[in-house]
N, C-alpha and C positions, 0 to 999 in steps of 0.2 A: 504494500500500500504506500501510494504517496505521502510524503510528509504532509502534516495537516497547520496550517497556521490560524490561529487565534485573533480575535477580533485587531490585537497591537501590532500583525503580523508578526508576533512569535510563535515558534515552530514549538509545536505540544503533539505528543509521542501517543495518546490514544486520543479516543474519542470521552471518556470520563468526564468531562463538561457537560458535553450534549446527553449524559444518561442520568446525570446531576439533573440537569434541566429535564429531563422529560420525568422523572423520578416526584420532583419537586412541583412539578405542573403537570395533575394527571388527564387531564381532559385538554388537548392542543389542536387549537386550530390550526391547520396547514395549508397554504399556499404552494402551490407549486407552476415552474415555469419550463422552458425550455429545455432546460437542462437536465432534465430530469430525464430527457427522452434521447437523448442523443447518443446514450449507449442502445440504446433501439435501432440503429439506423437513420435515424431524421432530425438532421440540420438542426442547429440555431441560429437566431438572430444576429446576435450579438456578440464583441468578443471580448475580451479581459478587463478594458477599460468600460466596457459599456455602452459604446461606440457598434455603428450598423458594420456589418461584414461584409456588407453588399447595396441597394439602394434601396430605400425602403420598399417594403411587402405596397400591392395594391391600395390604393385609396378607395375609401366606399363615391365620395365623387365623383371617381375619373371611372370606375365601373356603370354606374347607372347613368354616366351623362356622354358614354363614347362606344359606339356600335364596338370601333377598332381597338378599345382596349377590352372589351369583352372576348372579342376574338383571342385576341394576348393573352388575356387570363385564359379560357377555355383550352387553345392547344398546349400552352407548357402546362395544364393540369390533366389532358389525358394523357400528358408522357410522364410524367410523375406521378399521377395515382397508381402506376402499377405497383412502385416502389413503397410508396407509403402505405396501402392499404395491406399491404403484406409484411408489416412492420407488429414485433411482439413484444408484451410485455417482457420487461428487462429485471433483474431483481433488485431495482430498486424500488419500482412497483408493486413490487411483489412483497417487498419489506413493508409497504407500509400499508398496504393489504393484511398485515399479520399484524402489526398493530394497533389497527386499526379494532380487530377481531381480539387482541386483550386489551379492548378499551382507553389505548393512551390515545388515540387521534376521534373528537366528537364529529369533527368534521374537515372534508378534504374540497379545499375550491382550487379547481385548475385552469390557466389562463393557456391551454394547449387542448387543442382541436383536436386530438388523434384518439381518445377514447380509449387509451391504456391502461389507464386506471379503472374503471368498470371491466376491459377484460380481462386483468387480471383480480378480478372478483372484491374490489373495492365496495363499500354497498353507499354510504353516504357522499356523494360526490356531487357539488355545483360548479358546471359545464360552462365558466363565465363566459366565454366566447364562441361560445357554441361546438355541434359535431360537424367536421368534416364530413362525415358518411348522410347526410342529410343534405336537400337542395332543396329552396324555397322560393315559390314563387312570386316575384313581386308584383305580380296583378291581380291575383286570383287569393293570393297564399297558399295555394296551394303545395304539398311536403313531398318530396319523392326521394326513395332511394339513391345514394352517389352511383352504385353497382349499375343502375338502372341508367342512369343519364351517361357515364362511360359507357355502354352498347348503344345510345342515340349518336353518343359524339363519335366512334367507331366506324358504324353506318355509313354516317354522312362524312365521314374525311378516311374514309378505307387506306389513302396512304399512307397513314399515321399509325397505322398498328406495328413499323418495323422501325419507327423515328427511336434512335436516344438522344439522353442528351447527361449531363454534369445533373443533381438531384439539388432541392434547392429546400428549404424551408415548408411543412405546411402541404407538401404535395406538391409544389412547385417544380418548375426543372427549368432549365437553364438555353433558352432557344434561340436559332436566330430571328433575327425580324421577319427575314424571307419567308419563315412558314406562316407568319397572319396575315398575308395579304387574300388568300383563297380560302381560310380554312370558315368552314361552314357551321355557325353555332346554335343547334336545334332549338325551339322553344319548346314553354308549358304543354303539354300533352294533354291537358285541360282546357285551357283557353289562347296559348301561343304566346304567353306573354314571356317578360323577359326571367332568368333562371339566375340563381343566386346560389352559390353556397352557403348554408345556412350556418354563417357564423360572424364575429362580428372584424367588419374590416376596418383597417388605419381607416382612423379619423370619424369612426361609425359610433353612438355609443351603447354600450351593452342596456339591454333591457331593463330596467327597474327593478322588475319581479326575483331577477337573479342576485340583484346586488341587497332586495331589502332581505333574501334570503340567507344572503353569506353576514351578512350584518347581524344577524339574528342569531347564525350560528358561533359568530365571534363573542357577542353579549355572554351567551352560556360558555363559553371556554375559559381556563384557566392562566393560558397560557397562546404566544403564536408562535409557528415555526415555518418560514421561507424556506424552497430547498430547488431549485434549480433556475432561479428567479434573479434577474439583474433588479428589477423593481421602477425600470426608468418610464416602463407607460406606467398613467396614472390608474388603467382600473384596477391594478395591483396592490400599485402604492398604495392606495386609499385605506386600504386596509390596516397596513403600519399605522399609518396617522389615528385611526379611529379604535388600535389595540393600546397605543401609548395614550389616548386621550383616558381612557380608558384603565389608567393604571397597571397595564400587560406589559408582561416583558415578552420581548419580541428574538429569537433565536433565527441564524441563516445559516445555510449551507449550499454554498454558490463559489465557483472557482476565481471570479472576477470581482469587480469594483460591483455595489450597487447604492442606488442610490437612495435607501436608508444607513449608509455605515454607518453614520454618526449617531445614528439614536439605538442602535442595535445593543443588545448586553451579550449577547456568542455571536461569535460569527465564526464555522470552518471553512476554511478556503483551500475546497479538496470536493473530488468529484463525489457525484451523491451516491452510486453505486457502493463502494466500499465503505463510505461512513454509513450509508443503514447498513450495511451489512455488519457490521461490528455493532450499531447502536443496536441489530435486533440479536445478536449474540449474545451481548453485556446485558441486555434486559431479561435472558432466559428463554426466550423464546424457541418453539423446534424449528 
């Protein structure tokens, strides 16, 4: 295991902080981000300083207000669904799956689309940004399977079932411009309106219903724990702010810069796979 550094960036030799803390705070609310998936196979955002790795993800704007970025979105997501939808829970998921199940985690909100957490049998989980595996219509509302609108997009751009490309973020992939100029983007199968992955894009803001639910589950908690999370969007953040307002202490486990360091009480700065995997050792767990 990698050395683990402490919130001063000093180097500390187990995880005994983080089992202090969860010891000490038995019901923890958790946040989780990106990171948390990237032993999975799927990309993140962001890199050490906190800083984009690439240009930012889609704008919910530039999607609803540009036939030609629709197309953009649509071809690098049928060359990237293949990869992503065959993406498995990792056991960091899986730790805190088991966690969860000896009652130290009330509640798990995750700000990552890939619904790993539910398959590896998570039961308490708010989906802040929604599922990926989900498409929404924005005329009708109508809901349809991702599996389903990949064999529309297939159909209609037959050339595209032997394209690769570099994998990107989110189901993303990495194309050139060349392939949007023809590629042909199916509508609502109900009414023909325009199609959406149902989750929430830059600049989009998440539903209410979700957020007065993760606030809810925060009020009952004892404690917060961030764990693959840079925290630099705010539907994240917002949560730090309202656990310290709150008198919580707030715990991280994120390999980079984020943007609570300052008000944080742990911080390990060490991938999240090996620290749950120790934190659910040291806790007794099978």
């Amino acid at each position: 295991m990698e050395p683990l550094l402490d919130i001063a960036g000093n180097t500390i030799t187990n995880v005994d902080p983080l089992v202090e803390f969860c010891v000490s705070h038995r019901r923890l609310f958790v946040l989780t981000g990106a990171g948390i998936s990237t032993a999975s196979g799927i990309s993140d955002y962001r890199d050490h300083l906190g800083e984009w790795k690439q240009q930012q993800p889609m704008g919910y704007r530039d999607f609803v207000g540009s036939a030609a970025m629709r197309q953009r979105y649509w071809a690098r997501s049928l060359v990237g669904w293949r990869r992503f939808v065959n993406a498995q829970p990792n056991a960091a998921h899986h730790a805190l799956c088991e966690l969860e199940q000896a009652g130290h985690i009330s509640c798990l909100v995750t700000q990552n689309v890939d619904d790993l957490h539910r398959r590896a049998g998570h039961q308490r989980v708010v989906d802040l940004h929604g599922r990926l595996a989900s498409v929404l219509c924005l005329d009708c509302g109508s809901r349809f399977a991702r599996s389903a609108v990949q064999m529309q997009l297939v159909l209609r751009n037959p050339h595209f079932q032997h394209v690769t490309a570099p994998h990107a973020p989110d189901g993303d992939a990495h194309l050139p411009e060349r392939h949007f100029v023809d590629f042909v983007v199916p509508g609502c199968a109900a009414c023909g309106g325009i199609l959406k992955p149902d989750v929430v894009f830059y600049g989009e803001s998440v539903p209410g219903e979700r957020v007065a639910e993760a606030y809810a589950a925060l009020l009952e908690a004892d404690a917060m724990l961030v764990i693959g999370s840079s925290l630099m969007v705010f539907s994240g953040y917002r949560f730090v702010r309202r656990a310290l307002e709150q008198g919580k202490r707030v715990a991280a486990i994120n390999l980079g810069r984020t943007r609570a360091d300052g008000d944080l009480h742990l911080k390990l700065a060490a991938p999240c796979v090996p620290v749950l995997r120790e934190l659910r050792a040291a806790l007794g767990l099978p």
